[in-house]
N, C-alpha and C positions, 0 to 999 in steps of 0.2 A: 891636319897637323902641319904640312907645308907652306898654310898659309900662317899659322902661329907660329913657327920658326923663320920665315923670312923677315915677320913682325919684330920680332927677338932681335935678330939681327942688325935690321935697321938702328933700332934704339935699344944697345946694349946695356947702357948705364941705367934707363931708365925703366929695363925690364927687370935688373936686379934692384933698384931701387920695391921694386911691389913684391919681387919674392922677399928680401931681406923683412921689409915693414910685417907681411901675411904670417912669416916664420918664427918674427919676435912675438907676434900677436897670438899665436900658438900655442909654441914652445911654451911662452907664460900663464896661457888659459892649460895647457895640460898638467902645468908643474902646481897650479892653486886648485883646479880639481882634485888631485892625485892627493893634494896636502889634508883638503877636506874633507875629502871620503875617508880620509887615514885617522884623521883625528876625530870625526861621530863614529867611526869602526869602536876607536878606544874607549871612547863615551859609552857607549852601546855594553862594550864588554867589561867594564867597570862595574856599570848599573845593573849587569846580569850576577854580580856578585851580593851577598848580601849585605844592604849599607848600612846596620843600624845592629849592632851585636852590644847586646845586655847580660852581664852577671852580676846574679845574686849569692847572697852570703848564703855560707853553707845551711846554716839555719833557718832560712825561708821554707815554708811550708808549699807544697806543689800546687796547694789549691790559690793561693795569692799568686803564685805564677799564671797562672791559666786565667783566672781574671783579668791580669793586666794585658794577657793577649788577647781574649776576648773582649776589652775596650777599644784598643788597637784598632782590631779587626771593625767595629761598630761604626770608630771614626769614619772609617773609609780612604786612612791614609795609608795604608798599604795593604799591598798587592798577595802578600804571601807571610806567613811568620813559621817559622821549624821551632819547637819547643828541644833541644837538645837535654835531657836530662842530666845527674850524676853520672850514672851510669854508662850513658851513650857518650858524655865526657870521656870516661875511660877509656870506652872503646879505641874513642879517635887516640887518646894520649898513645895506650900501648902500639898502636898501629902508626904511629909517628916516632916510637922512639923501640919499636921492635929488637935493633939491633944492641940494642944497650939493656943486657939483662939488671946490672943495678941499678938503673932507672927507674925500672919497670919492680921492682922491688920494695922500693923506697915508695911509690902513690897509690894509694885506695881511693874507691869512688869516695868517702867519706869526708877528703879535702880539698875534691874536685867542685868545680862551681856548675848547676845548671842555667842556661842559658836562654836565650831568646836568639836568633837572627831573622830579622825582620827587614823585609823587601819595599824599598816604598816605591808610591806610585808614579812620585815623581820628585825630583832630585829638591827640590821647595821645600818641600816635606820632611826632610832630613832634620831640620832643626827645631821644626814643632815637634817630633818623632821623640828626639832626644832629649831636649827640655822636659814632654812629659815624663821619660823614663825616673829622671833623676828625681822626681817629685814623690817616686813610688815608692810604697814601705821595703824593706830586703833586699832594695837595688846595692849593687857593693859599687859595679861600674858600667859605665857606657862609653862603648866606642865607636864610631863612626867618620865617613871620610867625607863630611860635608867638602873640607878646603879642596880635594884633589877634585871630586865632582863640580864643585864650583868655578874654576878654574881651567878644568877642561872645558865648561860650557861654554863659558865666556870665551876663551879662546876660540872654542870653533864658529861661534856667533861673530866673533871679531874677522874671523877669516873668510866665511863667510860672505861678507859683508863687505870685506876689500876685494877678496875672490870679484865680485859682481861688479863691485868700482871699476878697477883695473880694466877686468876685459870690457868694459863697455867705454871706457877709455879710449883703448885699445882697438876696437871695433872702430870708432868713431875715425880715429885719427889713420888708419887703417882704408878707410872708404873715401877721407881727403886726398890723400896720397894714390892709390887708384884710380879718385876720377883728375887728380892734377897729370898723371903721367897719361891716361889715354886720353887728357883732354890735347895735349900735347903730338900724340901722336897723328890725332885728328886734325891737327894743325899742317902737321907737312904732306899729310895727304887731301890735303881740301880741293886741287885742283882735282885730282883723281875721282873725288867723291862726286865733285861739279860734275863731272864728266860721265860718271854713273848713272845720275838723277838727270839728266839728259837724253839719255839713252832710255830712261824708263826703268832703271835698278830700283825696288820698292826699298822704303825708309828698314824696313826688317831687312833685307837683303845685305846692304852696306853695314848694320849695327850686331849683325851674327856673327862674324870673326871674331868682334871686341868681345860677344860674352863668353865664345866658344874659348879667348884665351883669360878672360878671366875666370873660367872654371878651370883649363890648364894650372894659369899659377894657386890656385886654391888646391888643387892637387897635389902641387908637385911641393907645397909650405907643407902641406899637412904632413905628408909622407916623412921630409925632411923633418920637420919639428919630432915628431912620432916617433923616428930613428933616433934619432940625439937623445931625446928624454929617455927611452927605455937603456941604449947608450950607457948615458951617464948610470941609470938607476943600476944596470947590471954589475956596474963597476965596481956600488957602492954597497952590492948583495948584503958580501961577506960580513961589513961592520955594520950591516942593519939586521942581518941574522944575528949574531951575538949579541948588539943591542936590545935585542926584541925575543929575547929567548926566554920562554916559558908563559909569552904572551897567547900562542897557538893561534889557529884562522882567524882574522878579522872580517865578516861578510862584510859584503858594500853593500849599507842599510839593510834595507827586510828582507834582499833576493837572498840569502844563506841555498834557499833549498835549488836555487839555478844555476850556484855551485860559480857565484860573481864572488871573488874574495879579492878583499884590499892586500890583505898578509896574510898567507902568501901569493902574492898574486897569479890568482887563476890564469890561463888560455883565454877564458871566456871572458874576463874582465879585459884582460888586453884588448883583445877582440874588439872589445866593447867602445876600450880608450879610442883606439883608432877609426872607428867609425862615426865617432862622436865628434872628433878633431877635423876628421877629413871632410863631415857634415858641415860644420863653421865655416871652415876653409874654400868651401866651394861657395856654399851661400854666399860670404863676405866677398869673394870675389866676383860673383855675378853681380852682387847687387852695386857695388863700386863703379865697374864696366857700364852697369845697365845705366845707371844714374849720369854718367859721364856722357854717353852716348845719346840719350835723351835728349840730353841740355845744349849740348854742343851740335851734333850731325842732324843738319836741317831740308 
């Protein structure tokens, strides 16, 4: 550690020049994760709802209803379909509107509509799904949330996709700057180094310090970046609790049962952020160092 802080020293500007670059490269790879996993969470808990809800007119017979789900089902376009009767209409009505005796007065199963909600396979399917419905005899309506599903997708596909740009941007321009500042440093110490490899210092001897502090500054951006972002995120709880109220846990992707949650963000997920961050961070900085050190210390 004495030998990475009299390094520090020496060239002060230029050792914050690699924290500040490691910290933006970070900080932005954490804030487009975080953004990612937050919006396939929503995606995820969308598509757990049922996307494709069919009513028929009072007068349809049960048995044309069970057909159409039974073709449904044949397709192969979806995953699940709930047959809701009149009846079981009511149920839900009175148990929605319990507190309102003249509500509950006023509707008999007899002008309630039975139903379909139908789960599909995958969000594509949403509008073959629908289009067939409406083709079908004693259909009154179909409702479904193609646009919101579509539009989440894309979004998280768009994000994605700059998410991967960015950091490897970032990455890149990250490892210029790394090996420009330790090529620099190698510079003022070249007599030293002569004087090393004279003496019999082997080529690993002389290039351990540079990766020893570039694993340093990967540590010490991660940690920084990792503070800041959670930082800010803790700030901004309160109007993201309210925002997101009646949304309930978002798992991050399939781990639900290891108890990794987007919203609200678990221990474990933290956990997770940061070893994830601090992982980049060391790598990106050894490999800068190492790449610098190669080229230049001969």
């Amino acid at each position: 550690m004495n030998t990475i802080f009299q390094s520090i020293r020496r060239t002060p500007y230029q050792s914050f020049t690699s924290f500040l670059i490691l910290f933006f490269t970070l900080f932005t790879a954490l804030f487009f994760f975080y953004l990612t996993s937050f919006f396939y969470s929503i995606l995820t808990h969308i598509e757990a709802k049922p996307q494709v809800t069919v009513y028929f007119k009072t007068d349809t017979e049960t048995s044309d209803i069970v057909k159409i789900k039974e073709a449904l089902l044949k397709s192969g376009k979806a995953v699940s379909i709930t047959f809701l009767t009149r009846e079981d209409a009511l149920k839900i009505y009175r148990s929605l509107n319990k507190d309102n005796p003249l509500l509950l007065e006023m509707v008999s199963a007899d002008i309630l509509p039975a139903s379909l909600e139908i789960y599909a396979k995958k969000p594509a399917y949403l509008q073959e799904i629908a289009s067939f419905l409406k083709k079908q005899k004693g259909v009154d309506e179909v409702s479904y949330q193609k646009n919101v599903v579509d539009q989440l997708l894309a979004l998280t596909d768009i994000l994605r996709k700059l998410s991967l740009a960015v950091f490897l941007l970032l990455i890149f321009i990250s490892i210029i700057v790394l090996m420009t500042v330790t090529a620099f440093k190698i510079a003022l110490r070249k007599d030293e180094f002569e004087l090393l490899r004279y003496l019999g210092a082997s080529h690993w001897y002389i290039q351990k310090p540079f990766l020893k502090e570039g694993i340093f500054f990967g540590f010490v951006s991660a940690t920084g970046a990792f503070a800041v972002f959670y930082g800010i995120f803790l700030s901004l709880h309160s109007f993201l609790q309210s925002y997101l109220r009646g949304v309930g846990t978002l798992p991050f992707y399939s781990f639900a049962s290891y108890q990794l949650s987007v919203w609200p963000p678990s221990i474990l997920f933290i956990l997770f952020s940061y070893i994830l961050v601090l992982t980049f961070g060391v790598i990106i900085g050894l490999i800068g160092n190492f790449l610098s050190t190669s080229k230049y210390i001969r």
